[in-house]
C-alpha positions as CSV (number, residue, x, y, z in Angstrom):
1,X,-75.5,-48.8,108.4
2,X,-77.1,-45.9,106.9
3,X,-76.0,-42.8,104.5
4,X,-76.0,-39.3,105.7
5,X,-75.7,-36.3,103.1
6,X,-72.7,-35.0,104.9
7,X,-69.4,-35.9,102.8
8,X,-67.1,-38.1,104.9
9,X,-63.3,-36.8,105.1
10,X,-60.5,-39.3,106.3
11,X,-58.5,-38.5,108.7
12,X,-55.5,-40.5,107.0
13,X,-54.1,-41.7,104.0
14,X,-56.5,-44.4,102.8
15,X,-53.9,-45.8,100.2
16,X,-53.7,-49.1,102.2
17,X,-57.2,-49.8,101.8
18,X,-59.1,-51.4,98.8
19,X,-61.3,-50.0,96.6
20,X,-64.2,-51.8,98.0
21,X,-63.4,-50.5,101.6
22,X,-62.8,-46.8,100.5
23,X,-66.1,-47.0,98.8
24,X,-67.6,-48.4,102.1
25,X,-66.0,-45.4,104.0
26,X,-66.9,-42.9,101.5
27,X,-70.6,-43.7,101.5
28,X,-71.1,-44.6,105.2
29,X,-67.7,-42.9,106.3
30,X,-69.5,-40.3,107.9
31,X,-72.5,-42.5,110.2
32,X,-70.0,-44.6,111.4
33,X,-68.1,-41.2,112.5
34,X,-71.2,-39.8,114.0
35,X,-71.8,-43.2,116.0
36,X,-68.3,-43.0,117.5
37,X,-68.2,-39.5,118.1
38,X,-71.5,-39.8,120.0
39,X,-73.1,-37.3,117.9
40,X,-76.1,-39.7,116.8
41,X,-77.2,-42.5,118.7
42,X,-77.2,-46.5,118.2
43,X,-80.6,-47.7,117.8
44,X,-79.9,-51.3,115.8
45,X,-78.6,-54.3,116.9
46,X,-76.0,-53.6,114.1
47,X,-75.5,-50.2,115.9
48,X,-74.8,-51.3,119.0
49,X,-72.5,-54.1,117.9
50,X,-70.5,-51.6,116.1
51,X,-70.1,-49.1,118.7
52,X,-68.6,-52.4,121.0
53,X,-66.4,-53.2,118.7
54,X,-64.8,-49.5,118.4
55,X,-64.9,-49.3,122.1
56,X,-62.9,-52.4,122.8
57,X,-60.6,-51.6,119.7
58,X,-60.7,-55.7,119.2
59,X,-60.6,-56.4,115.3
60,X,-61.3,-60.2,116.3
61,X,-64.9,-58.7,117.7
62,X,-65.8,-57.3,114.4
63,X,-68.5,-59.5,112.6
64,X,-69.7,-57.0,109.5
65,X,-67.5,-55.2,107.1
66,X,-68.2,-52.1,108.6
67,X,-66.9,-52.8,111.8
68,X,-63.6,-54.5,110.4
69,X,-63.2,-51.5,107.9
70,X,-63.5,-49.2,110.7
71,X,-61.0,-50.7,112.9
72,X,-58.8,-50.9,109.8
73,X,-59.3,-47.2,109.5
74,X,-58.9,-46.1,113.6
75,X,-55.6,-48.3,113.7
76,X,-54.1,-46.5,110.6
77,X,-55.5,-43.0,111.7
78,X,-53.7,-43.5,115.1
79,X,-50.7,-44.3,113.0
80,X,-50.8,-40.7,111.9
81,X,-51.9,-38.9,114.7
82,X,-49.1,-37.8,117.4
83,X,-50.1,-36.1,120.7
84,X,-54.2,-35.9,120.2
85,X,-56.1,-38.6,119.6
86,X,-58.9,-37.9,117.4
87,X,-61.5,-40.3,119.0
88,X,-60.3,-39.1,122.5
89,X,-61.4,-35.6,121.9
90,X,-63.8,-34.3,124.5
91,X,-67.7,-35.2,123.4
92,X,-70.0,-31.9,123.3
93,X,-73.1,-34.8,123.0
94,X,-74.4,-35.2,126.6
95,X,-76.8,-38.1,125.9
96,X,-74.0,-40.6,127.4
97,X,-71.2,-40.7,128.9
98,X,-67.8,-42.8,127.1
99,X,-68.4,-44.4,130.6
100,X,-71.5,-45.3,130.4
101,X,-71.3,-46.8,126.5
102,X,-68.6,-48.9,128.1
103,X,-70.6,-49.6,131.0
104,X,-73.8,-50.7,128.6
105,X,-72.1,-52.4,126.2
106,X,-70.4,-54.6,128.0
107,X,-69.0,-58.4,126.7
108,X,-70.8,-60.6,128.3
C-alpha cells in the first residue's frame, strides 16, 4: 500500500481497534479509501487482491493486514451507518464500472 498526503478521517468509532491497526488506517487510511471508492486505480498485485477482498466483503479472503484491517473497519462503519451506505454511494470515477471490478476480479 502506499501513503497519500491527504489526512484519512474514519467514518466510525475506531475504539475497537488496536493501536497497531489505527496507525495502519491513519497512514494508509486514505489509499485504501481511494481504491474502494474507485477514485485511483489498482495497479499491484496487492492492489488488485485488496479491491477483491472489499468487493466480496469475505474476511476469510484477506491475506495482508491491510485487507483484514479494512474489512474490520467496513463491518464496523456499516454498524453505524443507517439508511446510506457509505461504500454504496454513486461513483463520479468513470474508468470502471462496480460491475465491471466484479466482473474482472473474479474468484477463480
Amino acid at each position: 500500500m502506499k501513503r497519500i498526503s491527504e489526512k484519512f478521517i474514519a467514518k466510525c468509532s475506531l475504539e475497537p481497534f488496536n493501536d497497531d491497526e489505527i496507525e495502519i488506517l491513519e497512514e494508509y487510511g486514505s489509499y485504501m479509501e481511494n481504491l474502494v471508492l474507485y477514485k485511483i486505480e489498482a495497479q499491484t498485485d496487492e492492489e488488485i487482491h485488496f479491491m477483491k477482498v472489499f468487493l466480496t466483503n469475505n474476511a476469510n479472503n484477506a491475506r495482508t493486514e491491510y485487507e483484514k484491517i479494512w474489512i474490520k473497519y467496513i463491518q464496523r462503519c456499516k454498524i453505524h451507518l443507517s439508511d446510506t451506505d457509505y461504500y454504496n454511494q454513486t461513483i463520479d470515477d468513470t474508468w470502471c464500472s462496480r460491475k465491471a471490478l466484479k466482473e474482472a476480479y473474479k474468484w477463480k
